[in-house]
C-alpha positions as CSV (number, residue, x, y, z in Angstrom):
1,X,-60.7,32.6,-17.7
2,X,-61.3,32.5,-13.8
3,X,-64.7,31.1,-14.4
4,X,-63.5,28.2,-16.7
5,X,-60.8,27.5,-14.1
6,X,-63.8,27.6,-11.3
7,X,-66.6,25.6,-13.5
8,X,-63.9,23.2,-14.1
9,X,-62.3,22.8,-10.5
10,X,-66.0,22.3,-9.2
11,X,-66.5,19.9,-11.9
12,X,-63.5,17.6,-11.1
13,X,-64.7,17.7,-7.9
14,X,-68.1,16.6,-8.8
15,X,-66.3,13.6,-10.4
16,X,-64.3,12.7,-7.5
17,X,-67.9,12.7,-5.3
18,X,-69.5,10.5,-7.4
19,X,-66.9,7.8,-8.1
20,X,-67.6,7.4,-4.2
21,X,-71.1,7.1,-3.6
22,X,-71.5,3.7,-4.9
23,X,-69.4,2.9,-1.6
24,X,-71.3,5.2,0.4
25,X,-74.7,4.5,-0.8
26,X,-74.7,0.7,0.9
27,X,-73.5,2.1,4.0
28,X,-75.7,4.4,5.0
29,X,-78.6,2.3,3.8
30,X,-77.4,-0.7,6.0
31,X,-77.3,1.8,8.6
32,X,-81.2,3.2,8.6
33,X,-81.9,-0.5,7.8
34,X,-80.8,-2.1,10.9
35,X,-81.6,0.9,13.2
36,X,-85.7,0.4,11.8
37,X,-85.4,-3.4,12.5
38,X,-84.0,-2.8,15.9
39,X,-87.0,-0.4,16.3
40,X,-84.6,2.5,16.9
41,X,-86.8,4.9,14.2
42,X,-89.6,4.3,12.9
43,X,-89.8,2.4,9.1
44,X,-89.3,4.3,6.3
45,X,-89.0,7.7,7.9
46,X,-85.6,8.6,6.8
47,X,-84.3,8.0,3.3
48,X,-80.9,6.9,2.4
49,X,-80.8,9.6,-0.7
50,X,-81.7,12.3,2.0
51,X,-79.0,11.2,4.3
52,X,-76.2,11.1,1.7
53,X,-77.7,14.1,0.2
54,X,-76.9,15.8,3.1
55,X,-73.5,15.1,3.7
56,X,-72.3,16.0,0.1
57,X,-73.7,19.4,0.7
58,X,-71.9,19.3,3.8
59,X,-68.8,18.1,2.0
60,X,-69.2,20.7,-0.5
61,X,-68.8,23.7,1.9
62,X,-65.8,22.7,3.8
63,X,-64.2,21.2,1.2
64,X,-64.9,21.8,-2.4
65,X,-61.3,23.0,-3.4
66,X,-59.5,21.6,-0.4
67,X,-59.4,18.1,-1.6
68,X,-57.1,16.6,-4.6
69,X,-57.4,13.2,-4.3
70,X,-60.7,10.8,-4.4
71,X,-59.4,8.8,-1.2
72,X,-59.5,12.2,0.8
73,X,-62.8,12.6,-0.6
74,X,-63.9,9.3,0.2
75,X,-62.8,9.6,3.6
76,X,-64.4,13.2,4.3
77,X,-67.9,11.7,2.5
78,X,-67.7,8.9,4.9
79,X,-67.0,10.6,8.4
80,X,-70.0,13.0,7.7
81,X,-72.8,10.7,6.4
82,X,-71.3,8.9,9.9
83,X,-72.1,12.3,11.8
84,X,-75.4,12.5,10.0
85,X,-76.7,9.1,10.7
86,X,-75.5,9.2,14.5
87,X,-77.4,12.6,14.8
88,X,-81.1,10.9,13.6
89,X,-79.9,8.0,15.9
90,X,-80.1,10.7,18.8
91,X,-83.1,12.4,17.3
92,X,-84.9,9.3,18.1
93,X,-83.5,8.7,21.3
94,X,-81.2,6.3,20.9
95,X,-78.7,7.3,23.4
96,X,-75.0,7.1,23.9
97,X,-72.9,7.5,26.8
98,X,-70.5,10.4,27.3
99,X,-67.6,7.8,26.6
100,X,-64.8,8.8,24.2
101,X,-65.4,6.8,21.1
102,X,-62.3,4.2,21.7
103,X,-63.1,3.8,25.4
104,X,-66.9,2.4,24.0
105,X,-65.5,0.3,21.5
106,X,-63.2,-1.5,24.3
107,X,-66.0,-1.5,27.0
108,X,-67.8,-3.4,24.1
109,X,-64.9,-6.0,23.0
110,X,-64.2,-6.7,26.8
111,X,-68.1,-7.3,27.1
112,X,-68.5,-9.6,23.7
113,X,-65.7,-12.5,25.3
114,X,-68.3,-13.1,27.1
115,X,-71.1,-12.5,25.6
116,X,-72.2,-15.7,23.4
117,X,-72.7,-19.2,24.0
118,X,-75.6,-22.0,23.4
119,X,-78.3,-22.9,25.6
120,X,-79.1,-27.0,25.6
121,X,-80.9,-26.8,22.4
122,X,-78.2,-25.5,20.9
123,X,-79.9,-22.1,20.3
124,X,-77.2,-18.9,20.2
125,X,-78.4,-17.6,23.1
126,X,-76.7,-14.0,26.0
127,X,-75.4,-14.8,28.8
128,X,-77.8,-12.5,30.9
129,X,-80.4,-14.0,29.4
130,X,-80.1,-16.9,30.3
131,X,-82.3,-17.2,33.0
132,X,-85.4,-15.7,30.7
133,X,-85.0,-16.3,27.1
134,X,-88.8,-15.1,26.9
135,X,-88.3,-11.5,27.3
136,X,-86.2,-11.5,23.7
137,X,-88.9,-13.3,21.5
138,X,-89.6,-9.9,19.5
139,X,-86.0,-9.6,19.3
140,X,-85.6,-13.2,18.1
141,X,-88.6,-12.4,15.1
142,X,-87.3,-9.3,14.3
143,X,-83.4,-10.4,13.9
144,X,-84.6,-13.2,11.4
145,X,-85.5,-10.0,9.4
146,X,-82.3,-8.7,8.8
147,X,-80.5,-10.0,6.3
148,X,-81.7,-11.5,2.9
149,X,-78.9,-14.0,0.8
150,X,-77.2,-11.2,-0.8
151,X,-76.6,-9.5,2.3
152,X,-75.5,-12.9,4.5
153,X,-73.1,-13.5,1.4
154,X,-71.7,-10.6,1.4
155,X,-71.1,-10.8,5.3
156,X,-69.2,-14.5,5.0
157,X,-67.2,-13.2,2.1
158,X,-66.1,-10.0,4.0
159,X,-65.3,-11.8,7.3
160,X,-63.4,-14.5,5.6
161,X,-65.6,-17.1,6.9
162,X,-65.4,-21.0,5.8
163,X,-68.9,-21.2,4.7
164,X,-71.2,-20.3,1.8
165,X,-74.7,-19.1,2.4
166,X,-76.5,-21.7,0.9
167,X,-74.9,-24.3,3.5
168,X,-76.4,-22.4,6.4
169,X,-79.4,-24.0,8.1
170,X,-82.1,-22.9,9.3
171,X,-80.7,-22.9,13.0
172,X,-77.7,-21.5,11.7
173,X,-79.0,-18.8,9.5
174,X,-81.2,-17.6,13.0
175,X,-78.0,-17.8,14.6
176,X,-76.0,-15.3,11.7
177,X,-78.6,-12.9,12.4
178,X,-79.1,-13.1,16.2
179,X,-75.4,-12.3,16.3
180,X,-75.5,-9.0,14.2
181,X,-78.9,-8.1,15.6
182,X,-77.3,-8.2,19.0
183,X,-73.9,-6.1,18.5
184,X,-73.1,-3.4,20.5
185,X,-73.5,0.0,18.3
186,X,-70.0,1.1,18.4
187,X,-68.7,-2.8,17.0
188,X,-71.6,-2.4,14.9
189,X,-71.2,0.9,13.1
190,X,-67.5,-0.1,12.5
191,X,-68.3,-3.5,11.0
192,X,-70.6,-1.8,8.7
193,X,-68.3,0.7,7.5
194,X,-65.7,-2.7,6.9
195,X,-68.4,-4.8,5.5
196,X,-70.6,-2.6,3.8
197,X,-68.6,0.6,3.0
198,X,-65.7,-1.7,1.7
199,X,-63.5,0.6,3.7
200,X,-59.9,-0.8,5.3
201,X,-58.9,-0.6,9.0
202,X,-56.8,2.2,8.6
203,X,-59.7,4.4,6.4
204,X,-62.1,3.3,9.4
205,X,-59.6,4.2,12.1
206,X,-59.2,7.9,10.2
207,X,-63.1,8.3,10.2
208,X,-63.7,7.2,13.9
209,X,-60.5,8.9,14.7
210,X,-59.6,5.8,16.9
211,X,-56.7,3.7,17.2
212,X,-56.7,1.0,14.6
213,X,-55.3,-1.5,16.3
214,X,-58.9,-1.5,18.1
215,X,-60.7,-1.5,14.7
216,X,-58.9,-4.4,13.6
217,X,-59.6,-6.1,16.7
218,X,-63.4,-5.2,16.7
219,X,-63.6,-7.0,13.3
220,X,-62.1,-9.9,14.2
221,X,-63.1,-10.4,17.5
222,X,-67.1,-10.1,15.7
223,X,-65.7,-12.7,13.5
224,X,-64.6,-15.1,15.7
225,X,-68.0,-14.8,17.3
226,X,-69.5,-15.7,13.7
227,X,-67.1,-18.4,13.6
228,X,-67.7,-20.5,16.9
229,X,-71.8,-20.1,16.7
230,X,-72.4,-20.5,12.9
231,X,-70.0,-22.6,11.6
């Protein structure tokens, strides 16, 4: 009788795991995805599957009988695939400094008001680089990269933004991607989780463990950015 009531506590659980990865799954893909592109690790070298992997068996030792509900298990899934993916970020020397995580996120905000603007051509362009546009060409190939039509729609839907994906020109679609190409990891990371995790701002703010009055104002201050150089 304890066996049955073991087999079928592990197998609710099992259930409650899997109704989550379909949100989990896009996450952590987006994740590797725009690290490669950046250059941050080398193509193809990590797998999403492996990541995710990972963190279930992670999930399954701390918490396999500790959980009731799938939202708990959603949240718990999320923070460590978020741990995992940061630790191959610092296995391939990608950096961060010693900053709590809410002091990063409102160096970055403070940073982004003035971050954007156009050049004369009307080309989305950083402030400090103004003066030599040259040394970002590989950034400027690489960012049209990014995102595919799926991926762009899903990003204006998400955001809220005026605009469908087919009505985005050339200039503008280089534009869409310079912008997400050039967040700061922190903003990043937590649009991701909003965008491509389908997560709320309080869910986020549980899994960064961060106020979410910053989240919220991470996402929208990203969005406004979106808003004044691609609409």
């Amino acid at each position: 009788m304890k066996n049955y009531q073991f087999n079928k506590a592990h197998d609710e659980f099992g259930k409650k795991v899997l109704a989550v990865i379909p949100q989990v799954f896009p996450y952590v893909k987006h994740r590797l995805y725009v690290a490669e592109t950046k250059g941050i690790m080398p193509r193809n070298m990590y797998k999403t599957s492996d990541v995710v992997d990972d963190a279930i068996i992670d999930l399954y030792k701390k918490y396999e009988g500790k959980l009731d509900k799938v939202d708990e298990v959603k949240l718990k899934l999320f923070a460590l695939v978020d741990k995992h993916v940061n630790l191959l970020l610092k296995k391939e020397d990608f950096h961060k400094n010693t900053l709590s995580t809410s002091q990063i996120l409102k160096n970055e905000l403070k940073l982004m008001e003035e971050t954007f603007d156009f050049d004369a051509g009307n080309d989305l362009i950083m402030h400090e680089e103004l003066d030599d546009i040259s040394y970002h060409q590989n950034d400027f190939k690489k960012s049209l990269l990014l995102y595919n039509n799926e991926a762009e729609g899903n990003i204006i839907k998400t955001l809220e933004l005026p605009i469908e994906n087919s009505e985005l020109t050339e200039k503008k679609r280089t534009a869409f991607n310079k912008i997400y190409h050039w967040l700061p990891t922190e903003t990043s990371n937590i649009l991701d989780l909003f965008i491509f995790g389908k997560l709320t701002y309080d869910e986020i703010a549980l899994i960064k463990e961060i106020d979410v009055y910053d989240i919220k104002s991470s996402i929208q201050d990203v969005s406004a950015v979106f808003r004044k150089n691609v609409l």
